[in-house]
C-alpha positions as CSV (number, residue, x, y, z in Angstrom):
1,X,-15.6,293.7,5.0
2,X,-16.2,296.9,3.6
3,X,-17.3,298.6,7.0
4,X,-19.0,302.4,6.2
5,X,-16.9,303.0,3.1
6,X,-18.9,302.5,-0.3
7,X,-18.7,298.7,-1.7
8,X,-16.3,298.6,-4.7
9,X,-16.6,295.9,-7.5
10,X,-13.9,293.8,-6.5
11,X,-15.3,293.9,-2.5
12,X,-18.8,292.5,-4.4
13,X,-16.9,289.6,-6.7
14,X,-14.8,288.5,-3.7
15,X,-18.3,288.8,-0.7
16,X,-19.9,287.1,-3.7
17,X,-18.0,284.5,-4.6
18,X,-17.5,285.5,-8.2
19,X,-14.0,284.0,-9.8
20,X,-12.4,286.7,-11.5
21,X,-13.3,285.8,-15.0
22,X,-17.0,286.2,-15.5
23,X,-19.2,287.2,-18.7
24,X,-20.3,290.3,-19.4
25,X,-23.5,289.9,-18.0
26,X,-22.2,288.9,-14.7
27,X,-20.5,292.2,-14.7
28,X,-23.2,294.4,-15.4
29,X,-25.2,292.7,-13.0
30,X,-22.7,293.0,-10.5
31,X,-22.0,296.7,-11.3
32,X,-25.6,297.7,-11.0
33,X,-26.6,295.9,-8.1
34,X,-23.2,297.8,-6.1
35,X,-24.2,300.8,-8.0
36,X,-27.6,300.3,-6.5
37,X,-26.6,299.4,-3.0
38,X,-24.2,302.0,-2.7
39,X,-27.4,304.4,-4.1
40,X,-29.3,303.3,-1.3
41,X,-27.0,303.9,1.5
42,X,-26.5,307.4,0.8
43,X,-30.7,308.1,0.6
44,X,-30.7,306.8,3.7
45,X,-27.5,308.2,5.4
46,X,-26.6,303.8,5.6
47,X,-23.3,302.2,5.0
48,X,-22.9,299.8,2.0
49,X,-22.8,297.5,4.9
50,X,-26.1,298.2,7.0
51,X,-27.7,299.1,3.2
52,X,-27.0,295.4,1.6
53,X,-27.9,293.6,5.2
54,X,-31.6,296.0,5.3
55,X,-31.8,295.0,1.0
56,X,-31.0,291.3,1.5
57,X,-33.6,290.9,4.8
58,X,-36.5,292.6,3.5
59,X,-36.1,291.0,-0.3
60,X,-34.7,294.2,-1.9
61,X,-31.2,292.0,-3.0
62,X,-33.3,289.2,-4.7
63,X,-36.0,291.9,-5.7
64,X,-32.6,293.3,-7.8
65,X,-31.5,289.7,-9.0
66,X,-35.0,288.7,-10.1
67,X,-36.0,291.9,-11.8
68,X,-32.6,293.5,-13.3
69,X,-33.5,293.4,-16.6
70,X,-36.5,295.8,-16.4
71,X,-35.3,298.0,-13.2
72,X,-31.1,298.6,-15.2
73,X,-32.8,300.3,-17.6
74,X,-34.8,302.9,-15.6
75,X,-33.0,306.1,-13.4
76,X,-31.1,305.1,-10.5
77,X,-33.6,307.2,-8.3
78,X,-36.4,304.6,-9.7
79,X,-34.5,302.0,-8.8
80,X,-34.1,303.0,-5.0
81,X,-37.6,304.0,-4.8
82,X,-39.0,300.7,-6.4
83,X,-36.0,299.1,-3.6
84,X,-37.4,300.8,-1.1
85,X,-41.1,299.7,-2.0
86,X,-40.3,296.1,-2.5
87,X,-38.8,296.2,1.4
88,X,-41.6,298.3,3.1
89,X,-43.9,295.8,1.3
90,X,-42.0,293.1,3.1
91,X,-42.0,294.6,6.7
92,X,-38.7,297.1,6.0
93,X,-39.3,300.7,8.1
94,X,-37.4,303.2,5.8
């Protein structure tokens, strides 16, 4: 549990269920998705807990997933306000 303190890495492999050894690409997926979550949580004064359970209801986890390739190489700030748009446009309030 990683309560209101920022998500770290190895919190994301174990709450994942990632073995240790992983490609590169695992890892960079993994590191942006925290990187985004953690992002998030601080716009809107969240923990990394509250901000990955409001992402993953309202479709901004799998938005992540589906779409990294595209949405890792724009700003972080993009990335929260495309996160954001993907989970009003799925019923989120924020």
């Amino acid at each position: 549990m990683f309560g209101g303190k920022r998500l770290t890495l190895q919190q994301a492999h174990i709450n994942l269920g990632y073995d240790t050894e992983m490609d590169k690409d695992q890892q960079n997926r993994i590191t942006y998705t925290v990187y985004c979550i953690n992002a998030f949580a601080e716009r809107y004064r969240l923990t990394a807990k509250q901000a990955f359970a409001y992402l993953d209801r309202f479709g901004g986890m799998a938005f992540l997933e589906d779409c990294y390739e595209a949405e890792h190489q724009l700003s972080i700030i993009d990335a929260v306000n495309d996160l954001t748009q993907v989970c009003r446009n799925q019923g989120g309030k924020l």
